[in-house]
C-alpha positions as CSV (number, residue, x, y, z in Angstrom):
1,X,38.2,-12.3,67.8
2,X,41.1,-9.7,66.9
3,X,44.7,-11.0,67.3
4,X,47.1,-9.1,69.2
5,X,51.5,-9.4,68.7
6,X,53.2,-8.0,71.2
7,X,57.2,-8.2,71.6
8,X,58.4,-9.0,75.2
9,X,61.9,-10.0,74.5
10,X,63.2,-9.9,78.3
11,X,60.1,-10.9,80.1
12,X,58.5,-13.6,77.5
13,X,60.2,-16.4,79.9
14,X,59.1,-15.3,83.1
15,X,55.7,-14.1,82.4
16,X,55.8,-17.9,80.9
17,X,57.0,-19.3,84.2
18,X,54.6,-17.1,86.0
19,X,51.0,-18.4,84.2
20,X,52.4,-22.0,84.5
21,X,52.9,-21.4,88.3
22,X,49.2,-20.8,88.0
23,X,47.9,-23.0,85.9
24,X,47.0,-21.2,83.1
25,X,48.2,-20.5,79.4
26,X,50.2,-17.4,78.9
27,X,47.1,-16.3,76.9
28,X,44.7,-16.5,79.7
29,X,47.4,-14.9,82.0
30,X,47.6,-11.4,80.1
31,X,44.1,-11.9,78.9
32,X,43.1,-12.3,82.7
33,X,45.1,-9.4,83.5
34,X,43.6,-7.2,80.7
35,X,40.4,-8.0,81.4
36,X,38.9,-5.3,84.0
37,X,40.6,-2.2,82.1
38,X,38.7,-3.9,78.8
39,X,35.7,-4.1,81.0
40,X,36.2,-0.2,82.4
41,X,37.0,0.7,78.6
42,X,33.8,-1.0,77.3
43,X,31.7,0.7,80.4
44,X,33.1,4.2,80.2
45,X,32.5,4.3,75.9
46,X,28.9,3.0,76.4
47,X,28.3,6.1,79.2
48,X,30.2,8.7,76.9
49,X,27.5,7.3,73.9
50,X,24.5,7.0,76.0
51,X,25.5,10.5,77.2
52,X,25.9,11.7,73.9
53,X,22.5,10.5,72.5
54,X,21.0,11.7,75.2
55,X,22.5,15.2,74.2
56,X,21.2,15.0,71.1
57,X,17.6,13.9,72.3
58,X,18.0,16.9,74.7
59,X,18.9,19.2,72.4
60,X,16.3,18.5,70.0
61,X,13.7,19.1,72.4
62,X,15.6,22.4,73.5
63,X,15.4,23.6,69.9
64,X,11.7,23.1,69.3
65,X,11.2,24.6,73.0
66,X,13.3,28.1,72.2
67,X,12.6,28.3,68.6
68,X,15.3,27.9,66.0
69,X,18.5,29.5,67.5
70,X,21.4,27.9,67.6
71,X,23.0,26.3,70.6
72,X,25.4,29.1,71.1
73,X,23.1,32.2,70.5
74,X,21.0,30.4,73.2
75,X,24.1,30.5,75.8
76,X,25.1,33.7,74.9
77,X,21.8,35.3,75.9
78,X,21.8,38.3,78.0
79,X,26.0,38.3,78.5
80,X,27.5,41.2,77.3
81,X,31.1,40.3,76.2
């Protein structure tokens, strides 16, 4: 597990004050809090990367489909600039 400084000079005290009103270290309060964007972070990279392999799978097949053209002579077909 990474470690993480942070300087809070004017809130340290009263983020302190507010995980002990909780019951819980200051650690578990801003880890608690951090937790669902981590969560959304770790969700929305696994999408982008299954995304992207799937590109890649797609784009393999494409190629062997339409010969050996690239991908941009391919979308360029038939416009005239």
């Amino acid at each position: 597990m990474g470690k993480l400084t942070i300087d809070i000079p004017d809130a340290h005290q009263h983020l302190k004050v507010i995980a002990a009103t909780q019951g819980v270290s200051l650690k578990e309060f801003v880890y608690g809090k951090l937790r669902p964007e981590l969560e959304s972070a770790k969700k929305a990279q696994n999408s982008l990367k299954e995304m992207a392999d799937a590109w890649v799978e797609r784009s393999k097949d494409f190629k062997l489909e339409r010969g050996e053209k690239s991908f941009r002579e391919i979308a360029h077909e038939g416009h005239k600039w």
